[in-house]
C-alpha positions in Angstrom: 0.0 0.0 0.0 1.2 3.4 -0.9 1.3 6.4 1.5 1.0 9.0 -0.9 -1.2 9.0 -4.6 0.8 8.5 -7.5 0.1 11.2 -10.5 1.7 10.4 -13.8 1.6 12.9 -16.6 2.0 11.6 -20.4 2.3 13.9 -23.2 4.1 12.5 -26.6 7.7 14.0 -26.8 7.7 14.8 -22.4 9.4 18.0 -23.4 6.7 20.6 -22.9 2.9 20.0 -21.2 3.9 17.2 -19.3 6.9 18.9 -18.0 5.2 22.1 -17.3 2.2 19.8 -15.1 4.7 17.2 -13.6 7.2 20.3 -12.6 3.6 22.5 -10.9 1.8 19.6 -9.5 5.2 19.1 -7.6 5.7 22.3 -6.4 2.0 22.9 -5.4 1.7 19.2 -3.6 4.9 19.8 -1.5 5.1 16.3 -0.8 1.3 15.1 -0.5 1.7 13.6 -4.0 4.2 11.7 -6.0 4.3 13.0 -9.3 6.2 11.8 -13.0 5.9 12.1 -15.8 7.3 10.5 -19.3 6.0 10.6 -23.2 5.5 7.8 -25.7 8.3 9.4 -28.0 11.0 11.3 -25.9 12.5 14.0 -27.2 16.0 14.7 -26.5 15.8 17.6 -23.9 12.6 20.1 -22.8 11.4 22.7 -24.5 14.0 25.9 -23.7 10.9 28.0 -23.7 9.4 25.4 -21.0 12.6 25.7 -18.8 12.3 29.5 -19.0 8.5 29.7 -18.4 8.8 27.5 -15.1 12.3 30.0 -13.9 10.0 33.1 -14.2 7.7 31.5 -11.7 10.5 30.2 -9.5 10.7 26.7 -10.3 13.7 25.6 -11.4 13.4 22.5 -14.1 16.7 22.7 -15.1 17.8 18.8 -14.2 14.7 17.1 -15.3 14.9 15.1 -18.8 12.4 13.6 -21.7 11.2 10.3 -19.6 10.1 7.1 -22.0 6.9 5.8 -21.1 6.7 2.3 -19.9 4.4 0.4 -18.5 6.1 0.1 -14.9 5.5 3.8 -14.5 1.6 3.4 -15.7 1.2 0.4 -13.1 2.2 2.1 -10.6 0.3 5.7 -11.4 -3.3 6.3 -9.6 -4.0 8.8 -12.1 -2.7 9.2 -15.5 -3.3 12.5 -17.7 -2.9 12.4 -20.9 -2.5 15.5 -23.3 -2.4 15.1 -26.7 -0.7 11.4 -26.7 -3.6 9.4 -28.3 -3.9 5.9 -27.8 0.1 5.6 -27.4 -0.8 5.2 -23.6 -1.4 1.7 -22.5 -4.9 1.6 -20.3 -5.1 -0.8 -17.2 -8.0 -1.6 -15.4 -8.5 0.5 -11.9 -6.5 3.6 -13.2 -8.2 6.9 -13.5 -7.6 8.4 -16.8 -8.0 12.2 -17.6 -7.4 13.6 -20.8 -6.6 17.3 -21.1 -6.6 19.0 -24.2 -3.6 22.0 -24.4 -1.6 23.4 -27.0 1.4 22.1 -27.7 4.5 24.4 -26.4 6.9 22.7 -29.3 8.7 25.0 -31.5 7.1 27.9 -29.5 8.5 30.9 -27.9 8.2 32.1 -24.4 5.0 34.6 -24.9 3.4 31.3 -26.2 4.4 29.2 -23.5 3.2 31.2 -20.8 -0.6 31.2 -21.2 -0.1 27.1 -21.5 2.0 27.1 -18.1 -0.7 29.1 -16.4 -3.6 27.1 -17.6 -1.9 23.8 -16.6 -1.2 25.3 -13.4 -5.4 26.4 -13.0 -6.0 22.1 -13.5 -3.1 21.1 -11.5 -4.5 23.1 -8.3 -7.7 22.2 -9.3 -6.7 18.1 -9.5 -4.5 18.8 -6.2 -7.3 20.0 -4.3 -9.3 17.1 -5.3 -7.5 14.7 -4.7 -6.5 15.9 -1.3 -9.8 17.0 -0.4 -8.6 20.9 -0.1 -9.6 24.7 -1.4 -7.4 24.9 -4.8 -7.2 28.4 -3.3 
């Protein structure tokens, strides 16, 4: 049995939206969660504009990496959000699934980035304080 609920983030290259929600959701939890996220086609580093969007707020990215997707880290998620990798995410029985639909950050600059950091921020409180029972306040 786990102490804490596992959230697992999957977007397709885990350079940008899933970085952005894995990298919040941690911050915001402080510890109440355990949080990862991967992608079902890595890309070789995160998005610079992601890195810089996350430093303007304080949160300092700079040592996380593009994470394959397996099915080890799927097993052991209690929630698995999904944005934008399609049926690339294997589906087991007893999971919850969420699907949120973002733009994509990729090839984007920083003024682009922002308004997709903010709104995954708006659902990450918003799933924290469900999940916890809480005010997303």
């Amino acid at each position: 049995m786990k102490n804490v609920p596992e959230v697992l983030f999957v977007c397709v290259h885990n350079a940008g939206r899933s970085q952005l929600a894995a990298g919040l959701l941690h911050h915001h939890a402080a510890g109440a969660l355990h949080v990862r996220s991967a992608g079902s086609a890595p890309a070789d580093e995160i998005n610079p504009a992601v890195r810089e969007a996350m430093a303007e707020i304080g949160l300092d990215i700079s040592r996380e990496f593009p994470k394959p997707l397996t099915d080890d880290v799927v097993r052991a998620a209690d929630v698995v959000i999904t944005m934008g990798c399609g049926d690339a995410c294997p589906v087991y029985p007893g999971k919850r699934y969420l699907d949120w639909e973002l733009d994509d950050p990729a090839g984007r600059g920083i003024d682009a980035v922002r308004p997709i950091r903010d709104e995954i921020d708006r659902r990450v409180r918003a799933l924290l304080a469900e999940l916890l029972g809480t005010s997303s306040t």
